[in-house]
C-alpha positions in Angstrom: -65.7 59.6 -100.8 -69.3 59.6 -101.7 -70.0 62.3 -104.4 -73.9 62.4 -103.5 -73.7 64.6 -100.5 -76.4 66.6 -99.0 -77.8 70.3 -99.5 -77.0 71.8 -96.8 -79.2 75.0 -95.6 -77.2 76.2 -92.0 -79.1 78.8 -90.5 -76.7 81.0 -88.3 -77.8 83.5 -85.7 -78.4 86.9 -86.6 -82.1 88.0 -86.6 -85.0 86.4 -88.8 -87.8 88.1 -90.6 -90.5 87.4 -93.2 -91.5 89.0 -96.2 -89.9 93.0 -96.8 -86.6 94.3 -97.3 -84.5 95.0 -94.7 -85.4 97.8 -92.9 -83.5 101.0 -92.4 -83.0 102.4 -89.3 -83.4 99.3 -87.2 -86.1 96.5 -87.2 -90.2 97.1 -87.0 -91.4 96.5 -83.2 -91.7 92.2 -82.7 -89.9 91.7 -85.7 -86.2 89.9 -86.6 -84.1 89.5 -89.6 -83.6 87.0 -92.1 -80.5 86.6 -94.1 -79.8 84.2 -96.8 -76.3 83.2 -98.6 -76.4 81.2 -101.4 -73.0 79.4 -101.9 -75.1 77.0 -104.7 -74.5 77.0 -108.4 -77.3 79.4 -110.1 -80.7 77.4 -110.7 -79.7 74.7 -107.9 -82.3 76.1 -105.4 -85.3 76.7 -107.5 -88.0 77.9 -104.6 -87.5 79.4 -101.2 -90.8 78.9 -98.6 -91.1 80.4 -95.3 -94.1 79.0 -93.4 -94.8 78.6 -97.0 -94.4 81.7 -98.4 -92.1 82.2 -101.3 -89.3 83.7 -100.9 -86.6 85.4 -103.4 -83.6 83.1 -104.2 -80.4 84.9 -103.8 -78.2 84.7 -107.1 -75.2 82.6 -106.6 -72.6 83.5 -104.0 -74.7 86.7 -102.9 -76.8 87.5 -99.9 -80.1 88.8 -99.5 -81.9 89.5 -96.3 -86.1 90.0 -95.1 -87.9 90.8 -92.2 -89.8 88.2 -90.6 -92.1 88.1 -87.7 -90.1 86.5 -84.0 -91.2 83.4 -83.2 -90.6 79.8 -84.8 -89.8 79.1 -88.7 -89.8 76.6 -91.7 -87.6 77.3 -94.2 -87.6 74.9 -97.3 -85.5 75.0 -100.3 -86.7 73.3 -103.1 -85.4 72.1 -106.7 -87.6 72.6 -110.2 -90.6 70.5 -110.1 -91.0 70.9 -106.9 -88.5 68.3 -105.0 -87.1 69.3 -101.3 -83.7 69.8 -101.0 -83.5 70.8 -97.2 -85.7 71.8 -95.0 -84.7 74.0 -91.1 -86.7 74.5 -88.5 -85.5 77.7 -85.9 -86.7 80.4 -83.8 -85.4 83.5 -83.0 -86.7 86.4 -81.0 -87.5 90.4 -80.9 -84.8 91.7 -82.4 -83.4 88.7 -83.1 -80.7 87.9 -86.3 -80.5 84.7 -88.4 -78.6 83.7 -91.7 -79.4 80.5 -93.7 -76.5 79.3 -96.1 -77.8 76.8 -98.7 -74.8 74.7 -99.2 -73.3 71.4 -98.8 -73.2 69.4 -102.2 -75.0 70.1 -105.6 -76.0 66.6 -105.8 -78.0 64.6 -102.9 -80.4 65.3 -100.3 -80.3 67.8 -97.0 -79.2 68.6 -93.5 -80.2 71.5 -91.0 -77.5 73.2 -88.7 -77.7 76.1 -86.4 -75.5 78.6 -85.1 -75.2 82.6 -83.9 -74.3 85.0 -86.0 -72.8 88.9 -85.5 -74.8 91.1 -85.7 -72.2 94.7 -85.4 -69.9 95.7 -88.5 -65.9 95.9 -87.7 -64.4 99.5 -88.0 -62.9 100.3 -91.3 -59.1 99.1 -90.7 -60.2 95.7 -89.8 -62.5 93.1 -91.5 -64.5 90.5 -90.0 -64.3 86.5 -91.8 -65.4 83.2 -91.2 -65.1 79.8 -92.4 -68.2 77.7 -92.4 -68.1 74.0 -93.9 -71.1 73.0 -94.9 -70.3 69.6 -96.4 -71.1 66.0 -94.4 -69.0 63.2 -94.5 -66.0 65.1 -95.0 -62.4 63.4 -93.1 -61.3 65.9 -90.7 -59.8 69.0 -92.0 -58.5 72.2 -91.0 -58.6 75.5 -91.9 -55.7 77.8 -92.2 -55.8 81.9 -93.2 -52.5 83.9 -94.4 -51.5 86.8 -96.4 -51.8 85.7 -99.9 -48.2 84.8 -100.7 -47.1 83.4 -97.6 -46.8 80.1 -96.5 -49.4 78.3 -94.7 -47.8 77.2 -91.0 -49.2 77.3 -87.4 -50.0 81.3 -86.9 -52.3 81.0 -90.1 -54.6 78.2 -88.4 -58.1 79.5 -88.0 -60.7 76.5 -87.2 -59.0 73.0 -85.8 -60.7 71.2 -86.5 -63.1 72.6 -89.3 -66.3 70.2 -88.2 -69.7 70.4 -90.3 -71.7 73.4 -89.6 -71.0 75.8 -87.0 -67.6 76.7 -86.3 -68.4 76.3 -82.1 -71.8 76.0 -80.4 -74.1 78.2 -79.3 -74.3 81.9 -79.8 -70.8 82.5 -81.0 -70.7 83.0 -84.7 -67.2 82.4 -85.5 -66.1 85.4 -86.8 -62.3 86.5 -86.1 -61.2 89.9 -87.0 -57.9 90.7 -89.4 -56.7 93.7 -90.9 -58.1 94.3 -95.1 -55.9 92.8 -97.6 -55.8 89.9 -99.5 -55.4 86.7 -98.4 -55.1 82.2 -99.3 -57.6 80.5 -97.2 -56.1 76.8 -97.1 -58.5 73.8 -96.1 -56.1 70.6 -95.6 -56.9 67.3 -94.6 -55.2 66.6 -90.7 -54.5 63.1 -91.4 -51.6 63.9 -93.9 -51.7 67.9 -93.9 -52.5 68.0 -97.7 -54.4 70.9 -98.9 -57.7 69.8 -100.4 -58.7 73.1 -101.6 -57.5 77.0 -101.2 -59.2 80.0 -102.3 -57.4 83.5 -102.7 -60.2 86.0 -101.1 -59.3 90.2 -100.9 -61.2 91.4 -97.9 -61.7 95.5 -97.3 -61.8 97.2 -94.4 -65.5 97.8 -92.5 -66.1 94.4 -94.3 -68.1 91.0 -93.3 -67.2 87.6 -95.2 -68.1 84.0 -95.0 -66.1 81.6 -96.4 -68.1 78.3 -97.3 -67.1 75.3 -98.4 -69.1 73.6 -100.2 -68.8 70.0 -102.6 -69.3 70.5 -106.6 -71.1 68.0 -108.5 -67.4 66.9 -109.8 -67.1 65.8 -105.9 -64.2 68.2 -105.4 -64.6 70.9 -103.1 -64.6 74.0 -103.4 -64.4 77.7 -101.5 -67.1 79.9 -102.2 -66.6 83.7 -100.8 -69.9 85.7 -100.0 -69.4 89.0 -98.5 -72.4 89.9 -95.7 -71.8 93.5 -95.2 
């Protein structure tokens, strides 16, 4: 497989906005929200622009959201000196939620997805998680969650099979709900059932995770956990 892959910014439903912090309380009147997860080794995304207005870049593997005005979006990563990486186009209304994840590969150029997002927090004995691959070209693989310890068989399988982008269409985001603990996210390959990667991840209770898989510059793949909430 190709190790030049592309950056991969997947904008996933929950509401956008432009410019402040997010707000307390709920959103401003004709405003959305804006999150943005950066699964992306530090100093890989140089410069965020919405509608061409810079935006802060999220450290690695954390999340930080804004308040933008509803209505239709550019959002453009770029690398130092300048050079786009990936570029989405979206919309989203009053009230509205979106989340962009820039991920995919270290190395190459960029692809746009889009997909919904949630936009309520689980109660504290449970814990909300997705897995989001964000990598093209990838053979088909699956995606498989157990308690940490215990083998991988068919009541761990979470996403069959774990496609680019967006776990389904539309507005469901792809969350499923488990109780806290600590767990071995598996990611095999369907043709022979080999795992390609697997990440041990401890989720709490009242807690929102992604789970993104992303390509290193090595060309190996790798898991990266960002908690949302």
């Amino acid at each position: 497989m190709p190790l030049r892959r592309g950056l991969l910014m997947l904008l996933l439903a929950a509401s956008v906005a432009c410019g402040s912090t997010d707000p307390s309380g709920g959103l401003p009147p004709g405003d959305a929200q804006l999150a943005i997860l950066n699964a992306l080794p530090e100093g890989t995304v140089a410069t965020l622009l919405l509608d061409d207005a810079a935006l802060s870049v999220p450290a690695s593997g954390t999340r930080i959201s804004r308040v933008v005005p509803a209505g239709t979006h550019r959002l453009e990563a770029r690398a130092e000196g300048g050079r786009i990486l990936s570029s989405a186009q979206f919309a989203v209304s009053v009230g509205g939620r979106r989340t962009a994840i820039l991920g995919g590969a270290v190395i190459g150029g960029g692809a746009v997805v889009i997909a919904a997002d949630t936009a309520s927090l689980p109660r504290a004995t449970e814990v909300k998680v997705r897995v989001i691959n964000t990598v093209q070209g990838t053979p088909a693989l699956d995606a498989w969650l157990s308690v940490a310890g215990v083998p991988l068989d068919s009541a761990a399988r979470l996403v069959s099979p774990l496609e680019y982008g967006a776990t389904a269409g539309g507005e469901f985001p792809g969350f499923v709900i488990r109780p806290p603990g600590t767990y071995r996210l598996g990611i095999t390959a369907q043709a022979t059932g080999m795992v390609e990667v697997e990440r041990v991840v401890s989720l709490g209770g009242g807690e929102v995770w992604s789970l993104i898989l992303v390509r290193r510059s090595s060309g190996e793949l790798e898991v990266v956990p960002i908690r949302e909430a």
